[in-house]
Backbone bond lengths (Angstrom), bond angles and torsions (degrees), N, CA, C in turn:
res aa  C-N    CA-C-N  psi(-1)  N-CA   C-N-CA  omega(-1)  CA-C   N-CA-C  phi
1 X - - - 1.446 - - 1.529 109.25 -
2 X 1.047 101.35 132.40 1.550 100.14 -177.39 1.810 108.74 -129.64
3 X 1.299 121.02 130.54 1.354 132.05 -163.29 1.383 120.21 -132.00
4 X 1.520 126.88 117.78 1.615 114.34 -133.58 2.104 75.83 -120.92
5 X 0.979 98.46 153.20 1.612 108.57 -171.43 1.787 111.68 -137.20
6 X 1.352 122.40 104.25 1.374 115.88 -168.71 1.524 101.06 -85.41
7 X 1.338 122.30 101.35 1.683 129.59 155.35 1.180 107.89 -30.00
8 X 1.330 114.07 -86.72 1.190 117.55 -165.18 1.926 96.72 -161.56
9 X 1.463 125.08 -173.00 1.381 111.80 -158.56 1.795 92.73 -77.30
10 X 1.263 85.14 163.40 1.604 90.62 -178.29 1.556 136.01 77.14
11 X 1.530 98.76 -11.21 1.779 120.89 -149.50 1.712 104.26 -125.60
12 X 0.970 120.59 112.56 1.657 100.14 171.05 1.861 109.69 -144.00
13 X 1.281 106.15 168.17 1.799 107.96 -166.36 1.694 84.04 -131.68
14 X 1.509 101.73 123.87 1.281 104.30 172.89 1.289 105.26 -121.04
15 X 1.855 129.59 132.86 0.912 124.70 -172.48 1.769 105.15 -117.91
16 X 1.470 109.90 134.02 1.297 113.07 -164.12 1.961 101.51 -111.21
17 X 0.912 96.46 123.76 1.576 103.00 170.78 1.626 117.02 -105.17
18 X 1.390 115.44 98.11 1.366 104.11 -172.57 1.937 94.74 -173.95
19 X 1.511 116.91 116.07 1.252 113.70 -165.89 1.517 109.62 47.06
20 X 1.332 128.80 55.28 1.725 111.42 -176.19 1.329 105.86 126.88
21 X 1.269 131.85 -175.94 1.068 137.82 -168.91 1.725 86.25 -136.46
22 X 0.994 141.64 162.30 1.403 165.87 178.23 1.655 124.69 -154.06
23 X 1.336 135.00 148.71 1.369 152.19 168.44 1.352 109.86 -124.82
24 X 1.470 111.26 130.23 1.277 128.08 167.37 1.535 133.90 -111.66
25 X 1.148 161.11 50.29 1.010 140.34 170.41 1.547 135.73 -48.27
26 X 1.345 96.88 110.53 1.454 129.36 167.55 1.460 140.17 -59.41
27 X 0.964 162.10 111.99 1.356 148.27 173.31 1.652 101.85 -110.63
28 X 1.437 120.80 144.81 1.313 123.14 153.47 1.745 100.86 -158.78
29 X 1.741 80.31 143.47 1.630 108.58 179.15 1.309 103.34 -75.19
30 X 1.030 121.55 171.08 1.960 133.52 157.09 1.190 94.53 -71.85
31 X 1.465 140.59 -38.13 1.508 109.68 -165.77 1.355 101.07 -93.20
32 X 1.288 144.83 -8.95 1.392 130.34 136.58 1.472 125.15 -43.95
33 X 1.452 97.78 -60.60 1.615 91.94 179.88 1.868 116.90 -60.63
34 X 0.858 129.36 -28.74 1.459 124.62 175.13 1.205 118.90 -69.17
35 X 1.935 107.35 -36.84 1.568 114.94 153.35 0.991 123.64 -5.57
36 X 1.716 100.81 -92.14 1.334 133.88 -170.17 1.119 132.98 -68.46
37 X 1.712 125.21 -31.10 1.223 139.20 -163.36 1.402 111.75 -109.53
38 X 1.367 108.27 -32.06 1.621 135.47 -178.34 1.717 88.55 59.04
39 X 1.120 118.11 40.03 1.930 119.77 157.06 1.604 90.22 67.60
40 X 1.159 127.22 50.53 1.493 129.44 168.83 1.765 111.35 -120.37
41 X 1.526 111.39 16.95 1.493 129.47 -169.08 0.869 129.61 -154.70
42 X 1.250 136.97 158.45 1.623 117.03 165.07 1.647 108.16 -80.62
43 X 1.411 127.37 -157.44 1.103 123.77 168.27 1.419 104.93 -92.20
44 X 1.461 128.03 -39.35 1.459 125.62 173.93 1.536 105.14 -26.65
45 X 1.580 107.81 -71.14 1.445 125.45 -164.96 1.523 93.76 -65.72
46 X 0.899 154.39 -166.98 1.472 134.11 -176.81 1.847 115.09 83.35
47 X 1.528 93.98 -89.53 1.577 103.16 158.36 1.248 95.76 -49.73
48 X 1.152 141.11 -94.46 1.571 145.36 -143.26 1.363 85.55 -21.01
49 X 1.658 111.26 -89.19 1.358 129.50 -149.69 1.589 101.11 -41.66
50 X 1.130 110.64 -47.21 1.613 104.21 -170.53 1.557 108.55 -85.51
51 X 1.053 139.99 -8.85 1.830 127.19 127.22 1.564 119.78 -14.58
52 X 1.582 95.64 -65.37 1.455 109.09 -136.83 1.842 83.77 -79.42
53 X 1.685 124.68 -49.78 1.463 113.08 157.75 1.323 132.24 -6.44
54 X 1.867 99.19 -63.41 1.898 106.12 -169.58 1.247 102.53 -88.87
55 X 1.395 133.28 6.93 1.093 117.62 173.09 1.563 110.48 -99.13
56 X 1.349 109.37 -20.31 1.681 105.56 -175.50 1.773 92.58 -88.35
57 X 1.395 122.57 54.77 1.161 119.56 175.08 1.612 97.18 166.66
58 X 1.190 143.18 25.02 1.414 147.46 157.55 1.572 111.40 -156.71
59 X 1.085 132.55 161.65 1.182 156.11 177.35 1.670 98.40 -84.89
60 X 1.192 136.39 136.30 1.616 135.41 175.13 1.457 95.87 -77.38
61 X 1.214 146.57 -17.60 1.345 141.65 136.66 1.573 119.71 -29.53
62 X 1.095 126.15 -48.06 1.205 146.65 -170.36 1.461 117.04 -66.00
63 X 1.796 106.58 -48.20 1.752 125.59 -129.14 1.828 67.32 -93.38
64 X 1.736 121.77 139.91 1.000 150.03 139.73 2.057 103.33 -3.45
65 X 0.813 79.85 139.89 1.908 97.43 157.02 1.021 144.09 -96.56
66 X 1.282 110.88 -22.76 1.581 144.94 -174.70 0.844 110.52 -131.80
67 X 1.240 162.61 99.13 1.431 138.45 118.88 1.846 122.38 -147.48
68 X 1.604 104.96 -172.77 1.483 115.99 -163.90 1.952 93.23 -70.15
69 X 1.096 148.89 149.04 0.916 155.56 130.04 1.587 121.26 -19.95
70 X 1.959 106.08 -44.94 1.803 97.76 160.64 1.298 101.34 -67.88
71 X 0.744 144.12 0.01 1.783 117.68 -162.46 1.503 93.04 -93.19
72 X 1.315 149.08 -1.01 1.281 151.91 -161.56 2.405 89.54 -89.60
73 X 1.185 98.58 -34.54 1.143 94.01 -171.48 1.695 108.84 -87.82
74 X 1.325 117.50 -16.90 1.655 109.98 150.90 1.756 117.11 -46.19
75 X 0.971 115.96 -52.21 1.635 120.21 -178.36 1.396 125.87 -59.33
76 X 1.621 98.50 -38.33 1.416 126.13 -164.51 1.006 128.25 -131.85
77 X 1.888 115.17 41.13 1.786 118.65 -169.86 1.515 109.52 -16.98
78 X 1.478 112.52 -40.70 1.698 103.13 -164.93 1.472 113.14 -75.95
79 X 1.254 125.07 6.33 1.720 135.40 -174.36 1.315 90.76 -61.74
80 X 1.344 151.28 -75.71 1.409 135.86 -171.63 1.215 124.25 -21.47
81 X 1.537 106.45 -68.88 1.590 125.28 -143.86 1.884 88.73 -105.83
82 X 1.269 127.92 5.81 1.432 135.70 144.51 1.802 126.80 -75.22
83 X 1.293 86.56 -53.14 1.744 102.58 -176.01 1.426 103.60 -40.14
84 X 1.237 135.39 -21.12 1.431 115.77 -156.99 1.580 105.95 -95.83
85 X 1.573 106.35 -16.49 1.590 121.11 -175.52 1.633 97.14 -64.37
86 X 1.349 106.53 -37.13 1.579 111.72 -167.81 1.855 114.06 -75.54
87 X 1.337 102.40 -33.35 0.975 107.76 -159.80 1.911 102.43 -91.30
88 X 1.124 112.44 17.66 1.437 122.20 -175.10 1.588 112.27 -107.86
């Protein structure tokens, strides 16, 4: 289960239920989010989708604690031209 939590703009706490409980903090810019979503999402849904990505390929044990939302595409060149499977 994965549960996306808006802090405040820019800021989000994603809590992952899966083997464990996990915390994430998130950050994303607008020029990420327009990136990625091309304004077809909110940012919640956004995060969501890109959860549900690192998890069909990491353990939520694994997935970072901190970080920018681009940085998911350092690990995973294919996070772009994937995201959209998720987000459907």
């Amino acid at each position: 289960m994965i549960e996306v939590k808006k802090i405040n703009d820019g800021l989000f706490e994603v809590l992952i239920t899966h083997d464990g409980t996990t915390s994430h903090s998130i950050t994303l810019n607008q020029n990420d989010y327009e990136r990625y979503s091309h304004r077809q999402c909110t940012p919640e849904e956004l995060i969501y989708a890109s959860f549900q990505f690192l998890l069909d390929r990491e353990s939520n044990q694994s997935i970072l604690k901190k970080f920018a939302l681009s940085v998911i595409e350092n690990y995973f060149p294919e996070y772009p031209d994937e995201l959209s499977k998720y987000l459907n």
